[in-house]
C-alpha positions as CSV (number, residue, x, y, z in Angstrom):
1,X,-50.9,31.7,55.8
2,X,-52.5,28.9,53.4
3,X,-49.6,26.1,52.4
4,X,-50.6,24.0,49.4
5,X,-48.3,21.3,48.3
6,X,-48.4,19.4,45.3
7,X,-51.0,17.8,43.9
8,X,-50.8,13.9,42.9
9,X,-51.9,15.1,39.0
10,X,-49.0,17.8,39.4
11,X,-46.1,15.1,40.6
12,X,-47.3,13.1,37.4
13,X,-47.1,15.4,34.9
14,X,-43.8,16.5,36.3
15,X,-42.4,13.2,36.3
16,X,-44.2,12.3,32.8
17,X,-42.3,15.6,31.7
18,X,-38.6,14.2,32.8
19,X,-39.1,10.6,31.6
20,X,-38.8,12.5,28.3
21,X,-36.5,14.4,28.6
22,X,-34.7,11.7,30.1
23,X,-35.1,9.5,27.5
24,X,-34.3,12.3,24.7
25,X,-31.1,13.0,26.3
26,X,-30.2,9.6,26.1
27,X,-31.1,9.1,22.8
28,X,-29.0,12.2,21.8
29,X,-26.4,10.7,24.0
30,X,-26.4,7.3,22.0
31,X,-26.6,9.4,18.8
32,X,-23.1,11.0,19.3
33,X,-21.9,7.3,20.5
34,X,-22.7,5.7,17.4
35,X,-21.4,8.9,15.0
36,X,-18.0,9.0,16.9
37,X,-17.9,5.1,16.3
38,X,-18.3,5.0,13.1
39,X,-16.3,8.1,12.6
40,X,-13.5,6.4,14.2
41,X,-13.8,3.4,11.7
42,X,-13.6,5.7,9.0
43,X,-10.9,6.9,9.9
44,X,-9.1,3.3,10.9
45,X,-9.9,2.4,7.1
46,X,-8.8,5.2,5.6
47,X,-5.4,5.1,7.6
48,X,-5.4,1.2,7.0
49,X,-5.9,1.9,2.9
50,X,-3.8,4.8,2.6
51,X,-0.6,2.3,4.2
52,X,-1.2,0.0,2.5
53,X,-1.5,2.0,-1.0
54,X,2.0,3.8,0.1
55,X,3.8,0.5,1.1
56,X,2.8,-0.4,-2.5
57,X,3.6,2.6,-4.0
58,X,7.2,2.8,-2.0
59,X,7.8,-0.9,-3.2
60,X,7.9,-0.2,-7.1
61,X,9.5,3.3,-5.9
62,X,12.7,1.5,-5.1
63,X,12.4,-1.4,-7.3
64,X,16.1,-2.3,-8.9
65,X,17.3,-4.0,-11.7
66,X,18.6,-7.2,-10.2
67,X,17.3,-10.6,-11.6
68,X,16.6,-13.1,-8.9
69,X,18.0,-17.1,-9.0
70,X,14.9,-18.4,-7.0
71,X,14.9,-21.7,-9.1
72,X,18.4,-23.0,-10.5
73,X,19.4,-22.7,-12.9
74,X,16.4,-20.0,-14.1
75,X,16.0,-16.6,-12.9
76,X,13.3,-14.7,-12.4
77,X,12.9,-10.7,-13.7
78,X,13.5,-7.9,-11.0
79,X,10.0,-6.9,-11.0
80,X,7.6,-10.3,-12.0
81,X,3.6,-10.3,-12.4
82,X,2.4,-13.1,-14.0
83,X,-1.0,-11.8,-14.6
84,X,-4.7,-12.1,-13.6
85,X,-5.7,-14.3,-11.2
86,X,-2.2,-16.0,-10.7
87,X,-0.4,-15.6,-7.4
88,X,1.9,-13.7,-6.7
89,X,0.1,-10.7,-8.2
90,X,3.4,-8.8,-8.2
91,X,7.4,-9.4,-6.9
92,X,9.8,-7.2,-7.0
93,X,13.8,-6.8,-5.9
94,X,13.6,-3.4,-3.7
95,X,16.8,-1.4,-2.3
96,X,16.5,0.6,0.4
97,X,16.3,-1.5,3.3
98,X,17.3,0.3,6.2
99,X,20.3,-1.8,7.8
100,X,21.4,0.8,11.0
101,X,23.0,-1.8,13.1
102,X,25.3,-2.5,9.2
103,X,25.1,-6.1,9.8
104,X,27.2,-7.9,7.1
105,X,24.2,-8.3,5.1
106,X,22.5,-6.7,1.7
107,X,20.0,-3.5,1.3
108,X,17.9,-5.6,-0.9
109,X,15.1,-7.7,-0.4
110,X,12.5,-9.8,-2.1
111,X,8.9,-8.3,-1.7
112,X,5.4,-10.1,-3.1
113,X,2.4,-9.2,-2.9
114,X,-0.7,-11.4,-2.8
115,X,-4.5,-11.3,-2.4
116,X,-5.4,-14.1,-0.3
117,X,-9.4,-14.2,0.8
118,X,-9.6,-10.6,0.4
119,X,-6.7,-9.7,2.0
120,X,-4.4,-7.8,0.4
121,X,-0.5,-9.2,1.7
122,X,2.8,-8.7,1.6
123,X,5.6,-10.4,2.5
124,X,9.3,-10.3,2.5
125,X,12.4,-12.3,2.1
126,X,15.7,-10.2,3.9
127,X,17.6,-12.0,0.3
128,X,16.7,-12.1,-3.0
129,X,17.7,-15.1,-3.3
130,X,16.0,-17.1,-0.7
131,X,15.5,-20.5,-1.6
132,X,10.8,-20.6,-1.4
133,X,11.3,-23.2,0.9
134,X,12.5,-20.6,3.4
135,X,9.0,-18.5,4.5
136,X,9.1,-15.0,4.1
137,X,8.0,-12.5,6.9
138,X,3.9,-12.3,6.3
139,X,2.1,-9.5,6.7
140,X,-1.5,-8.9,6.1
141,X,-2.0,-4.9,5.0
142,X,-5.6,-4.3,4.0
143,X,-8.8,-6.1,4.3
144,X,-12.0,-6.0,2.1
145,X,-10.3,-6.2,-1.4
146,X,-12.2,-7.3,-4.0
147,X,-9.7,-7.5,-6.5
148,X,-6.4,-5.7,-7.4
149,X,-5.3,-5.3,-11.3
150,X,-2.0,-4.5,-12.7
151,X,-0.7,-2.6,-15.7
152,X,3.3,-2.2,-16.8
153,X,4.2,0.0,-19.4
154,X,7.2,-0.7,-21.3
155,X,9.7,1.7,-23.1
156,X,7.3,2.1,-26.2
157,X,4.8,3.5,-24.2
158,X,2.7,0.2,-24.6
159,X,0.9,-1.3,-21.8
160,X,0.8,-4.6,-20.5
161,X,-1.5,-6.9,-18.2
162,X,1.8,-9.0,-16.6
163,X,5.7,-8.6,-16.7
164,X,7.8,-9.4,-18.2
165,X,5.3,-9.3,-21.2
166,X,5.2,-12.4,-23.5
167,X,7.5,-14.5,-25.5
168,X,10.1,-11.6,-23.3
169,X,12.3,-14.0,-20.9
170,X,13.0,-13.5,-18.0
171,X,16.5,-13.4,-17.9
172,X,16.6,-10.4,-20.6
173,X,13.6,-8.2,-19.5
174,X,14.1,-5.0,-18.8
175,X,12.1,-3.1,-15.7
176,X,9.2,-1.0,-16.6
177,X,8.8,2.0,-16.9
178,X,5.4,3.0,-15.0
179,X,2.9,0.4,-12.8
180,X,-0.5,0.9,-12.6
181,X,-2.0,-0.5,-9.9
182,X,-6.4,-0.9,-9.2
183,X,-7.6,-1.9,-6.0
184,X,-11.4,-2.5,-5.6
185,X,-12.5,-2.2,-2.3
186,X,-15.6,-3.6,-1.1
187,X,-16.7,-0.7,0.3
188,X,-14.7,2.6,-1.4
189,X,-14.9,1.2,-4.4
190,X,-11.7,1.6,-7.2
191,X,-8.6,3.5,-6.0
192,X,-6.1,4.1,-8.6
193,X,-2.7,5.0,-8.3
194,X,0.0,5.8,-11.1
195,X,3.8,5.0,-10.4
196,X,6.5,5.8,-12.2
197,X,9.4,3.3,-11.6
198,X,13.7,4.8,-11.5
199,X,14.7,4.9,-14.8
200,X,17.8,2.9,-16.1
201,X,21.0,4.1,-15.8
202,X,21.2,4.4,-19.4
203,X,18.2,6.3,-20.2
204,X,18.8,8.6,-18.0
205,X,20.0,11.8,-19.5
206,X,24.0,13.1,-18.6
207,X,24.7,15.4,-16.0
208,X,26.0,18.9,-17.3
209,X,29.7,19.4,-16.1
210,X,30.0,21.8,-13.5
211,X,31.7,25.0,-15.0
212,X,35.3,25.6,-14.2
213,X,35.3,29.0,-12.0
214,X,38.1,31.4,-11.9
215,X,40.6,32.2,-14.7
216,X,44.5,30.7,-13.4
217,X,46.7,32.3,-11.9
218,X,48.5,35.3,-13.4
219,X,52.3,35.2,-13.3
């Protein structure tokens, strides 16, 4: 019986044949690499824009009527946004701060928002009334912010670019009644959100008394 190997033309092609497939495999391979990276910063933005929009939004959500005495004697509004281009772009007195240990100290706190080389931050003060020479806890929530604009509309239904709007001081200016907020993103573009603030205790329409069941007692 006749035995024939390979020939050297036949170990060429053969090899010429798994060099691509070789290299088409990795290139496929590198392929899925790069689609699961930049799925995965997709997604980190998207989380990292969607906190950051709900901190916001969970901010004016529990926003409260209390002035704040940050500059004696004067006193600044609850909720104060002095406009375009003027840091802060928004403060606001907030309830709700979770105290679970009930140290002897307040719910409230001072929140402010800035944007600060395209970082959008926020930062905290545990009292309202923290003298500014005491820093606030500093946290930087969103990156890649172009700009952020703020509207405040009032009981008339008319809207305003700061708050308290002008020739209104501070000291008499009521909260607003909806807030809303623009962020530009460098890469997402706008995002727009609508927020409704609590309403004042006075405006807020009576609670129907509970009806009286049952008819006495018979003698």
């Amino acid at each position: 019986m006749t035995r024939r190997g390979f020939t050297l033309l036949e170990l060429l092609v053969a090899l010429a044949i798994f060099t691509v497939i070789g290299a088409a495999a990795y290139t496929g391979l590198f392929a899925v690499l790069d689609a699961r990276e930049a799925t995965r910063a997709q997604s980190d933005r998207l989380a990292a824009v969607q906190y950051a929009v709900d901190t916001l939004v969970e901010d004016l959500a529990q926003a409260t009527n209390r002035s704040v005495r940050s500059v004696q004697p004067r006193q600044r509004a609850p909720l104060y946004a002095p406009g375009p281009d003027i840091e802060p772009l928004l403060a606001v007195t907030r309830g709700g701060w979770p105290n679970p240990a009930r140290l002897p100290r307040s719910t409230l706190a001072r929140v402010e928002w800035l944007l600060d080389d395209q970082q959008l931050v926020r930062q905290t003060r545990a009292r309202p009334d923290t003298p500014a020479q005491v820093e606030p806890v500093r946290r930087r929530l969103l990156e890649r912010v172009d700009g952020v604009t703020l509207r405040f509309r009032d009981g008339e239904g008319e809207w305003s670019p700061r708050w308290p709007p002008l020739n209104v001081p501070d000291a008499v200016a009521d909260m607003p009644r909806a807030v809303e907020v623009t962020l530009e993103l460098m890469d997402w573009g706008e995002i727009r959100r609508l927020v409704a603030l609590p309403r004042p205790a006075a405006d807020r329409p009576p609670v129907p008394a509970e009806p009286t069941g049952g008819q006495g007692v018979q003698q």
